[in-house]
MDTraj code that builds the backbone (N, CA, C; nanometers):
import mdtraj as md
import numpy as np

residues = "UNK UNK UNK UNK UNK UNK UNK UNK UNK UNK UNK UNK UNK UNK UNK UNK UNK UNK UNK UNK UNK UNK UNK UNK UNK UNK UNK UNK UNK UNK UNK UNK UNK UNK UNK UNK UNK UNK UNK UNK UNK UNK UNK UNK UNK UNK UNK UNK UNK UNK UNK UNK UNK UNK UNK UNK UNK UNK UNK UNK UNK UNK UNK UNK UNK UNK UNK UNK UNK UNK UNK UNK UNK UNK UNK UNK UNK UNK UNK UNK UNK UNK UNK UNK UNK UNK UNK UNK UNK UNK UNK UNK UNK UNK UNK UNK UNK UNK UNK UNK UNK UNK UNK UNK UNK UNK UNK UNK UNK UNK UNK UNK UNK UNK UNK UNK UNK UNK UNK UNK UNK UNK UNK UNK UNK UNK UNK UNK UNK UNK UNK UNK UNK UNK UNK UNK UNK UNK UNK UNK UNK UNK UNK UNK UNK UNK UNK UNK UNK UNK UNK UNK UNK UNK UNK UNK UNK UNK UNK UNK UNK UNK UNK".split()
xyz = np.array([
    [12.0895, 10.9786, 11.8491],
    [12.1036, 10.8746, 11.9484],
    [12.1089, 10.7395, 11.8752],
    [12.1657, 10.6861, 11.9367],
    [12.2183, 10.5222, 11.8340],
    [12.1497, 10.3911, 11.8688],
    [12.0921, 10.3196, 11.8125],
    [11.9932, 10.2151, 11.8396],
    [12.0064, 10.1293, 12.0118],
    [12.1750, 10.1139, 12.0003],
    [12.1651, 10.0649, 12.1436],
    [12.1222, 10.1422, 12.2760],
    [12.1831, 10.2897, 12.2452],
    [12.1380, 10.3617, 12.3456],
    [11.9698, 10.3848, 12.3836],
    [11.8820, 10.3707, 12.2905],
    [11.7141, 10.3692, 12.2562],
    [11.6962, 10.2339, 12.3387],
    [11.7677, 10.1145, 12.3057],
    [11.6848, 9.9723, 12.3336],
    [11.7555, 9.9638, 12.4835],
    [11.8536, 10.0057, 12.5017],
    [11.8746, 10.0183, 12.6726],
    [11.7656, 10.1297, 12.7689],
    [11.7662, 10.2166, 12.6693],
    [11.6372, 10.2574, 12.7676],
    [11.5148, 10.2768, 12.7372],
    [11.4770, 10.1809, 12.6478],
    [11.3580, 10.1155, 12.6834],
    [11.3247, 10.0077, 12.7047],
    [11.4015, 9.9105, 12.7694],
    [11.4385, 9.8012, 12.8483],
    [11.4185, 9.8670, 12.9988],
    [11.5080, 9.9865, 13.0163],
    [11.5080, 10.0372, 13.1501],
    [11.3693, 10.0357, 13.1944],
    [11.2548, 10.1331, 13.0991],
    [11.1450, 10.2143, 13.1216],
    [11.0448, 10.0720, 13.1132],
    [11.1145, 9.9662, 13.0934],
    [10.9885, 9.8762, 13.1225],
    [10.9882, 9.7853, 13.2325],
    [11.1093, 9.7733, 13.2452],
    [11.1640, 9.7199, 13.3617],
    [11.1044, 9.8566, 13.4765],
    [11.1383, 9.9664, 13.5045],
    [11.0852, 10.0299, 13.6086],
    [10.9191, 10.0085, 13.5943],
    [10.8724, 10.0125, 13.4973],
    [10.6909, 10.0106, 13.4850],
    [10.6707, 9.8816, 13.5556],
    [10.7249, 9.8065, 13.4895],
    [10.7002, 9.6302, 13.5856],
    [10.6923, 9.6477, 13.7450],
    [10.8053, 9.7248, 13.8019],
    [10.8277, 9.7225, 13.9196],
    [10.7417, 9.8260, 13.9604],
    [10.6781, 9.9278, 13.9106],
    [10.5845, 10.0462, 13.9798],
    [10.4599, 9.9814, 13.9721],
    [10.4385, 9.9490, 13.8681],
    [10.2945, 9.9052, 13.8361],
    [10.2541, 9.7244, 13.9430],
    [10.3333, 9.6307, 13.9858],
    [10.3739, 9.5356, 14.0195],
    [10.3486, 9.6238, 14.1686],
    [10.4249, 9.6854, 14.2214],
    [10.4613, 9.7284, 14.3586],
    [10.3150, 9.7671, 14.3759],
    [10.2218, 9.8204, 14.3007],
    [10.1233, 9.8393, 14.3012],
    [9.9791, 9.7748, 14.3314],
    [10.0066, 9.6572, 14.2356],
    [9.9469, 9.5122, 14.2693],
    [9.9565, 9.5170, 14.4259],
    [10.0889, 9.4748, 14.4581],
    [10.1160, 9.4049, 14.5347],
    [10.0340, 9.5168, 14.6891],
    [10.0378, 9.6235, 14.7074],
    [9.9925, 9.7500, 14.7972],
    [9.8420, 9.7049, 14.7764],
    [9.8133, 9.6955, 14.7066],
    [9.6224, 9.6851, 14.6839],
    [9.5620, 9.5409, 14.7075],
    [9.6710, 9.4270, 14.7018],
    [9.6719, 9.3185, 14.7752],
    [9.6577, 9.3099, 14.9183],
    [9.7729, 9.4237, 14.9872],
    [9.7799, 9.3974, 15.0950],
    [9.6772, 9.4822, 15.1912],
    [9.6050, 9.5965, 15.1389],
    [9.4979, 9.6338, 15.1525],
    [9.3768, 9.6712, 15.1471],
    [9.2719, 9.6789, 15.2077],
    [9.1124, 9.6702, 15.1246],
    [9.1012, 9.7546, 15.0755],
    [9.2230, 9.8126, 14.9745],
    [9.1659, 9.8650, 14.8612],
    [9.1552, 9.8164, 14.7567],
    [9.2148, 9.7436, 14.7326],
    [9.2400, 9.6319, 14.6022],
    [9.1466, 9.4672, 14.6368],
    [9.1156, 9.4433, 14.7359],
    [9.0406, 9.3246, 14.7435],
    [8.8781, 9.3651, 14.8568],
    [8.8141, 9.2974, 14.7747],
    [8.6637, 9.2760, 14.8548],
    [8.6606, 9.1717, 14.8987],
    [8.6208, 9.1811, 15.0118],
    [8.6005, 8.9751, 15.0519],
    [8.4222, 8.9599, 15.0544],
    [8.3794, 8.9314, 15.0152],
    [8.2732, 8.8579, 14.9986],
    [8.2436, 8.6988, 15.1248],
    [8.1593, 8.7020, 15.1071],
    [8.0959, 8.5358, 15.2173],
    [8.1551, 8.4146, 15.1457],
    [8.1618, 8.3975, 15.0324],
    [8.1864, 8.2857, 14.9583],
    [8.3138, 8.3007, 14.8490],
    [8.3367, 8.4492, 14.8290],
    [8.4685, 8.4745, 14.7464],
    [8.4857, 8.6196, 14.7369],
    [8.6168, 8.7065, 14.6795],
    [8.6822, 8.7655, 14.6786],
    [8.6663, 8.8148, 14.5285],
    [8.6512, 9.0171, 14.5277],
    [8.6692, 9.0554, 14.4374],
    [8.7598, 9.1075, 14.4317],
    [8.8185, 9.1997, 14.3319],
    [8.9678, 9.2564, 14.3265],
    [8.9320, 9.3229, 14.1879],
    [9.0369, 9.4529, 14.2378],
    [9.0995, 9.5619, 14.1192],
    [9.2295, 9.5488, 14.0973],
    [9.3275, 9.3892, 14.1611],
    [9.4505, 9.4381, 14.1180],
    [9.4857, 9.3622, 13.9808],
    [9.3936, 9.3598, 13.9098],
    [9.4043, 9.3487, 13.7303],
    [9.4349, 9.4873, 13.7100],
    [9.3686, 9.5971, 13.7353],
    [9.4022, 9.6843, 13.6698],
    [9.5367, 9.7408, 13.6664],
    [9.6595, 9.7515, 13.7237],
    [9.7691, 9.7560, 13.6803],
    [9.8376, 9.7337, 13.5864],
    [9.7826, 9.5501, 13.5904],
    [9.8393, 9.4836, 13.4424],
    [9.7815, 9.5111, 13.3302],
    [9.6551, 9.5710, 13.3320],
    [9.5767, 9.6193, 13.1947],
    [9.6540, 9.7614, 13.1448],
    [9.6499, 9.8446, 13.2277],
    [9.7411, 9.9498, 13.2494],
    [9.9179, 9.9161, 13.1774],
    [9.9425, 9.8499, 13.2689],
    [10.1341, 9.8198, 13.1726],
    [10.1007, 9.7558, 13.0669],
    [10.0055, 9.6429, 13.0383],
    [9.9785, 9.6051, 12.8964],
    [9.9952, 9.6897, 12.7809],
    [9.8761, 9.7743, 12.7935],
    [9.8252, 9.8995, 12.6791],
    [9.9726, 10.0089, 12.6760],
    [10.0466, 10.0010, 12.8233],
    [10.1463, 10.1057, 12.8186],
    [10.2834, 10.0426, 12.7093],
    [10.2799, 9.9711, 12.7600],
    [10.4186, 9.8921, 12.7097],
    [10.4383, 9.7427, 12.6143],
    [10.2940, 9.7121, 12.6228],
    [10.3088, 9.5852, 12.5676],
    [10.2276, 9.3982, 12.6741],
    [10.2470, 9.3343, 12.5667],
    [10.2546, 9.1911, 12.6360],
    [10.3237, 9.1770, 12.7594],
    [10.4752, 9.1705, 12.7185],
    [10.5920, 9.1508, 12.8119],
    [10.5544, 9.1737, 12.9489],
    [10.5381, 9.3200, 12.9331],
    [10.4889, 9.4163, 13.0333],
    [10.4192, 9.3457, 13.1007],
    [10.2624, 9.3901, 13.0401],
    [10.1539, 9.3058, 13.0725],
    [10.1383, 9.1748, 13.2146],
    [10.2417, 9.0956, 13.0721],
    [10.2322, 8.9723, 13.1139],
    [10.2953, 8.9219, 13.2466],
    [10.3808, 9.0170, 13.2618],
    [10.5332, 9.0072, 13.3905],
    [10.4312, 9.0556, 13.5220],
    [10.3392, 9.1481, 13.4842],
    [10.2897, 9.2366, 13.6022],
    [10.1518, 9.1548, 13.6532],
    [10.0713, 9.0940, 13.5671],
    [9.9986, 9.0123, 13.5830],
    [10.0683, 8.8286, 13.6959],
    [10.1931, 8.7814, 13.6316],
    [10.2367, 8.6859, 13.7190],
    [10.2920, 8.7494, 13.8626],
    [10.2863, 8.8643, 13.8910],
    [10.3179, 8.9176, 13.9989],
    [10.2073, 8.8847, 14.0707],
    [10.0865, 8.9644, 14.0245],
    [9.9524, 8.9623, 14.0958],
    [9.9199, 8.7847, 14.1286],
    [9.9404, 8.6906, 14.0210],
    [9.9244, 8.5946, 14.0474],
    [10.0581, 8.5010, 14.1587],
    [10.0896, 8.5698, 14.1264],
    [10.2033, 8.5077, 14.2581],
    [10.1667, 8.5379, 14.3926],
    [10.1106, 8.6509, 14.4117],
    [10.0865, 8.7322, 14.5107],
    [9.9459, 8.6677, 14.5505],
    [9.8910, 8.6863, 14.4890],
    [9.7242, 8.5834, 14.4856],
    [9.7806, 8.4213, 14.5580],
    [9.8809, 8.3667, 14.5358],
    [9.9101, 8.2725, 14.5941],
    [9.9087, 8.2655, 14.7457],
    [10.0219, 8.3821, 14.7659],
    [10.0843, 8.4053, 14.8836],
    [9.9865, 8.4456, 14.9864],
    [9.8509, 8.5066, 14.9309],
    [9.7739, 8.5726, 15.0452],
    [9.6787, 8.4664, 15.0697],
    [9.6358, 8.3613, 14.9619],
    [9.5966, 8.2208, 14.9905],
    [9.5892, 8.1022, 15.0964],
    [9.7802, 8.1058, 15.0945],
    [9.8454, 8.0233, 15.1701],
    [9.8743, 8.1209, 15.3034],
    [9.9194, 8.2154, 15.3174],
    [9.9110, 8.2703, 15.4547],
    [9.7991, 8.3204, 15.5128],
    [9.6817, 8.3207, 15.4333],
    [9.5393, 8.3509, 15.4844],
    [9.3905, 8.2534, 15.4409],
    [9.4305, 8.1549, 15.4310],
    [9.3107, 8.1141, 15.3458],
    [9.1993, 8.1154, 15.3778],
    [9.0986, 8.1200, 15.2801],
    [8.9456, 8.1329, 15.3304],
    [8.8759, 7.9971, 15.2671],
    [8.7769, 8.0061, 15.2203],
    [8.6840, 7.9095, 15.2002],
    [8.7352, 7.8604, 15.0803],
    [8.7617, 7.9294, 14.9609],
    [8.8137, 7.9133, 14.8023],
    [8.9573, 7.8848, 14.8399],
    [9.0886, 7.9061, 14.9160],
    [9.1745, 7.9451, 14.9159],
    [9.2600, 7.8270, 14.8542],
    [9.1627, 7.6762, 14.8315],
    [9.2756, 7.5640, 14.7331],
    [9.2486, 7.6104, 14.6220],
    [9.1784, 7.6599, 14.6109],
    [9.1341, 7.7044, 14.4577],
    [9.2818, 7.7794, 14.3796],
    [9.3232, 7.8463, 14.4801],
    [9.4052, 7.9450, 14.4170],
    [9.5710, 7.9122, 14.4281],
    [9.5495, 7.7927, 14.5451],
    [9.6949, 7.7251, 14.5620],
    [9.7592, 7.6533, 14.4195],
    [9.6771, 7.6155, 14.3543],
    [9.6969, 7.5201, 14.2163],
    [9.7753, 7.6571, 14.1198],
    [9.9255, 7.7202, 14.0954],
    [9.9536, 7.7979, 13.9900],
    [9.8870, 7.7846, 13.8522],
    [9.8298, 7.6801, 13.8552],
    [9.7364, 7.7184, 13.6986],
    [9.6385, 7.7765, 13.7304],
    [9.5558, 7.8145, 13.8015],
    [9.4577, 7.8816, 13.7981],
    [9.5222, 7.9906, 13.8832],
    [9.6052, 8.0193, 13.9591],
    [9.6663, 8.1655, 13.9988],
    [9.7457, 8.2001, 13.9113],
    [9.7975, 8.1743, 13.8029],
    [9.8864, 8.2330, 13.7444],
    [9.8511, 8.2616, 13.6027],
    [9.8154, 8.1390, 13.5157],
    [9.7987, 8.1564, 13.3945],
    [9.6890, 8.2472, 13.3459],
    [9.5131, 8.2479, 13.3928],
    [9.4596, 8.3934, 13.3899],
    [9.5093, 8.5271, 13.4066],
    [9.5955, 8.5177, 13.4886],
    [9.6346, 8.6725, 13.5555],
    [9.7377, 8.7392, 13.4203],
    [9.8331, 8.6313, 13.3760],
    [9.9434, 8.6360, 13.3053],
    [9.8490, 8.6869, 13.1345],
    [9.7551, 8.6006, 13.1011],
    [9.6640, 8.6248, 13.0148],
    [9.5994, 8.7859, 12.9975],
    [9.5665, 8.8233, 13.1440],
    [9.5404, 8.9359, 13.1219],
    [9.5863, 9.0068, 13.0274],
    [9.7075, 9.0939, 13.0583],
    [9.8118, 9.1546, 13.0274],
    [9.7907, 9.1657, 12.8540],
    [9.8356, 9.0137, 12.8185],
    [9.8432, 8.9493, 12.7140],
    [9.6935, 9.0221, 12.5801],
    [9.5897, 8.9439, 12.6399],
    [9.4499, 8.9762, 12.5817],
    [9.4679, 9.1422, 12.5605],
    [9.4891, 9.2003, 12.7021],
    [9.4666, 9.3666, 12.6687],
    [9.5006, 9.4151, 12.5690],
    [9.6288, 9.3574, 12.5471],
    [9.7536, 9.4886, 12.4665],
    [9.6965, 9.4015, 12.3579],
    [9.6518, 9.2966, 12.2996],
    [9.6462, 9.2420, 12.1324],
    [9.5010, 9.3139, 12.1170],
    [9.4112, 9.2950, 12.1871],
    [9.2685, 9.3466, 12.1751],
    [9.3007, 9.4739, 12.1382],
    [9.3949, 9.5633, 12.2393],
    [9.3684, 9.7058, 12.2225],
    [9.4389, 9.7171, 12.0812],
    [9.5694, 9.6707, 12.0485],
    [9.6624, 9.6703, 11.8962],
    [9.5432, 9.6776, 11.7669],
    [9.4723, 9.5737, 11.7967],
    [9.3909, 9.5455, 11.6999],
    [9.2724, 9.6368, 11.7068],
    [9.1799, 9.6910, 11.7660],
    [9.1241, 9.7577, 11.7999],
    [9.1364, 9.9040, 11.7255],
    [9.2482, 9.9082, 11.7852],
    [9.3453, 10.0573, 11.7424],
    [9.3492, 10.1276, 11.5747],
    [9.3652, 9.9736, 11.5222],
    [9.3226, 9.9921, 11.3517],
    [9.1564, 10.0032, 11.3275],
    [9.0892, 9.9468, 11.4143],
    [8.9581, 9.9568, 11.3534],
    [8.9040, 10.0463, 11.4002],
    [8.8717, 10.0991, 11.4751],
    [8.8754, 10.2370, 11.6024],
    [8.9171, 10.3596, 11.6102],
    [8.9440, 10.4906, 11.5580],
    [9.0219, 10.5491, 11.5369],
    [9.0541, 10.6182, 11.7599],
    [8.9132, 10.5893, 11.8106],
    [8.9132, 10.6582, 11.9266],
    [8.9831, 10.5659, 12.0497],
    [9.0463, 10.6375, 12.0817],
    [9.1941, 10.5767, 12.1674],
    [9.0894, 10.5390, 12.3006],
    [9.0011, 10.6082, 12.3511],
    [8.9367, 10.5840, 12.4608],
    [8.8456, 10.4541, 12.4529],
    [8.7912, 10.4623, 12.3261],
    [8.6845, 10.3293, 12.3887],
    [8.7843, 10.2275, 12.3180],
    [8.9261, 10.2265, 12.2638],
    [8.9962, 10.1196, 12.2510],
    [9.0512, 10.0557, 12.4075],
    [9.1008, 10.1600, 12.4677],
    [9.1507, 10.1461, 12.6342],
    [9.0119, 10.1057, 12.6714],
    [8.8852, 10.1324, 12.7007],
    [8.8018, 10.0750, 12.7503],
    [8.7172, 9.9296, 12.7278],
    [8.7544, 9.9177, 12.6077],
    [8.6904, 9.7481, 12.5363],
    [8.7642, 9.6936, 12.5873],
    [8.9343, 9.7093, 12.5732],
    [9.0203, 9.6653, 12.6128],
    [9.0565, 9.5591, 12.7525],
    [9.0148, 9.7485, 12.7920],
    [9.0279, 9.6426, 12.9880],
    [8.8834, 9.5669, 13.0135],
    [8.7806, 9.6039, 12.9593],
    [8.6883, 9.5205, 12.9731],
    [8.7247, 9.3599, 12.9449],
    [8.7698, 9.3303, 12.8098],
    [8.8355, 9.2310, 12.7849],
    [8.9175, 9.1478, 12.8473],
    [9.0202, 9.2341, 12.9215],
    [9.1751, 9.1633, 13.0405],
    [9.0528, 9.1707, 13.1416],
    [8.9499, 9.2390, 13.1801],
    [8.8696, 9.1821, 13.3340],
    [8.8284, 9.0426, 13.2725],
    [8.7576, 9.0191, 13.1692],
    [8.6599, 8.8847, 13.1552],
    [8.7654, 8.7993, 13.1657],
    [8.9158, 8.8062, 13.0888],
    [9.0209, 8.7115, 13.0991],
    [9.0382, 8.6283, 13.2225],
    [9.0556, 8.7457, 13.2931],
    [9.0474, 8.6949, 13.4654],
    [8.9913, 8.5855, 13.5141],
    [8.8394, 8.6959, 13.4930],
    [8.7088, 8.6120, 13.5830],
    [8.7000, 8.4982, 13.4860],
    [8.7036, 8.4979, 13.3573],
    [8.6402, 8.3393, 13.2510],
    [8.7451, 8.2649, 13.3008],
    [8.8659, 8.2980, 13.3392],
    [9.0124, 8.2048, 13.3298],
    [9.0158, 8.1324, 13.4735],
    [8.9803, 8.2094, 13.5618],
    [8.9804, 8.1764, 13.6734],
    [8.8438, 8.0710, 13.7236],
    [8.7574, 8.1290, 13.6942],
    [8.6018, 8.0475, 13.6868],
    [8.6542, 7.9432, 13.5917],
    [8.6423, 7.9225, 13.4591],
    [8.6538, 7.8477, 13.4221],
    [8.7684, 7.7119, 13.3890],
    [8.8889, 7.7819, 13.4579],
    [8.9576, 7.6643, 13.4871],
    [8.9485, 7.5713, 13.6045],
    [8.9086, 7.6847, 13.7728],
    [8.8549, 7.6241, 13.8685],
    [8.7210, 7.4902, 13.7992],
    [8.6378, 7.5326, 13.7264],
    [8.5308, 7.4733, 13.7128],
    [8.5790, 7.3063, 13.6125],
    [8.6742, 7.3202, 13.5442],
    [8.7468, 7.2257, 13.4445],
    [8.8177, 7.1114, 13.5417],
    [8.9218, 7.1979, 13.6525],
    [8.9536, 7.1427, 13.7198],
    [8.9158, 7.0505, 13.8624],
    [8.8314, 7.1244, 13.9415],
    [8.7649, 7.0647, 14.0338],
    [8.5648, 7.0159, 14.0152],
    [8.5944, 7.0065, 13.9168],
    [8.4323, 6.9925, 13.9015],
    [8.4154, 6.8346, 13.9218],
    [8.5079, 6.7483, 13.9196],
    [8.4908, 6.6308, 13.9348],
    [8.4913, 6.5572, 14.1226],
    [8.5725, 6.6473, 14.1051],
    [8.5675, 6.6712, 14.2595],
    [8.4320, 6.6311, 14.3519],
    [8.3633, 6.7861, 14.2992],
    [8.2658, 6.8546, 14.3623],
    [8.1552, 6.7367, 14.2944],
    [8.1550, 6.6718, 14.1828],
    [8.0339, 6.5624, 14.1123],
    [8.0664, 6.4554, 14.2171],
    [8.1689, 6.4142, 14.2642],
    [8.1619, 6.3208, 14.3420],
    [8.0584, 6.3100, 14.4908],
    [8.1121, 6.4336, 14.5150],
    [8.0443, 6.4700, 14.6820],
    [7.9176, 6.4690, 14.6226],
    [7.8493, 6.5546, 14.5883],
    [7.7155, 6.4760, 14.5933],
    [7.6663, 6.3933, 14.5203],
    [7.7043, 6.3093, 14.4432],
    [7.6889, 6.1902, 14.3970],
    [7.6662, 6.1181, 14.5268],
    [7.7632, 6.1235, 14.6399],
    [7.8040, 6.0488, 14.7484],
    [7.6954, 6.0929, 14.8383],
    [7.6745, 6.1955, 14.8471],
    [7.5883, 6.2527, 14.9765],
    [7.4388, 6.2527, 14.8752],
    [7.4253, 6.1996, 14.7833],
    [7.2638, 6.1622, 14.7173],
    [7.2493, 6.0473, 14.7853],
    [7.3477, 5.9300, 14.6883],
    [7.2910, 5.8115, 14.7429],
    [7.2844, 5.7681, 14.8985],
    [7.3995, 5.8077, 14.9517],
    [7.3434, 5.8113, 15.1438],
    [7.2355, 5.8089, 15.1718],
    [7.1858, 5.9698, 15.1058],
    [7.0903, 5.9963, 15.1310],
    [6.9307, 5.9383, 15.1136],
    [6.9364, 5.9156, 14.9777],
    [6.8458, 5.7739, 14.9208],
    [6.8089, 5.6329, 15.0037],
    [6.9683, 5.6058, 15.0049],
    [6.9882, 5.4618, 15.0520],
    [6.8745, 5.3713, 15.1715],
])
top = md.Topology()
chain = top.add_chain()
for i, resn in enumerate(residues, 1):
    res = top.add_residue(resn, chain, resSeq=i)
    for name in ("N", "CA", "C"):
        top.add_atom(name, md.element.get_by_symbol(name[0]), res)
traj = md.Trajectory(xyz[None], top)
């Protein structure tokens, strides 16, 4: 078989993974199987897809299936919002964690892979790793970004209060 015929189909096979694994996201979005709602915020398993196409295929992968979820994280925001829901309107904090995921998995697991000979707890450090991506990326850019915000209000609602 001749190099082009190989890189066309595995272009194909990642392109379909994007779209299975993605279509996937997107199903666990739209039902409580993929999201917890909580009183004050929202948990979720639809990282695990993108940790999944990461380790399968790569970054690319990864990374494509992760801006899905974060796109999608937008969309259920703005047509549903809850208490957090500006939080997630801002694409830097819906997109660039999610996209990271992907990213972190597949280099953690690459690297891993040499030091590690056991394929399992490489896949498992791994996705441990693309979860913290998430939650640190998401927490901590919300917190970078609106924290000045939030110093104001009660700055404001102290001294009132004082006054």
């Amino acid at each position: 078989m001749d190099n082009t015929l190989k890189n066309y189909r595995s272009k194909t096979r990642k392109l379909v993974i994007i779209g299975m694994l993605g279509g996937i996201s997107i199903f666990l979005g739209l039902t409580p199987l993929g999201i917890i709602h909580l009183p004050v915020m929202n948990l979720t398993i639809m990282h695990i897809p993108v940790i999944i196409g990461a380790i399968l295929e790569g970054p690319l992968v990864g990374g494509s299936i992760g801006l899905i979820f974060g796109l999608f994280s937008m969309y259920q925001n703005i047509t549903a919002p809850g208490l957090t829901s500006f939080i997630f309107w801002n694409p830097i904090i819906a997109l660039i964690p999610r996209i990271l995921i992907g990213v972190i998995s597949y280099y953690s697991f690459k690297l891993l892979k040499h030091k590690i000979k056991n394929t399992g707890i490489c896949v498992g450090i791994s996705a441990i790793l693309g979860t913290l991506t998430n939650t640190v990326g998401v927490l901590g850019l919300t917190y970078i970004l609106y924290l000045d915000r939030y110093g104001h209000t009660h700055e404001d609602s102290d001294q009132a209060f004082f006054s």
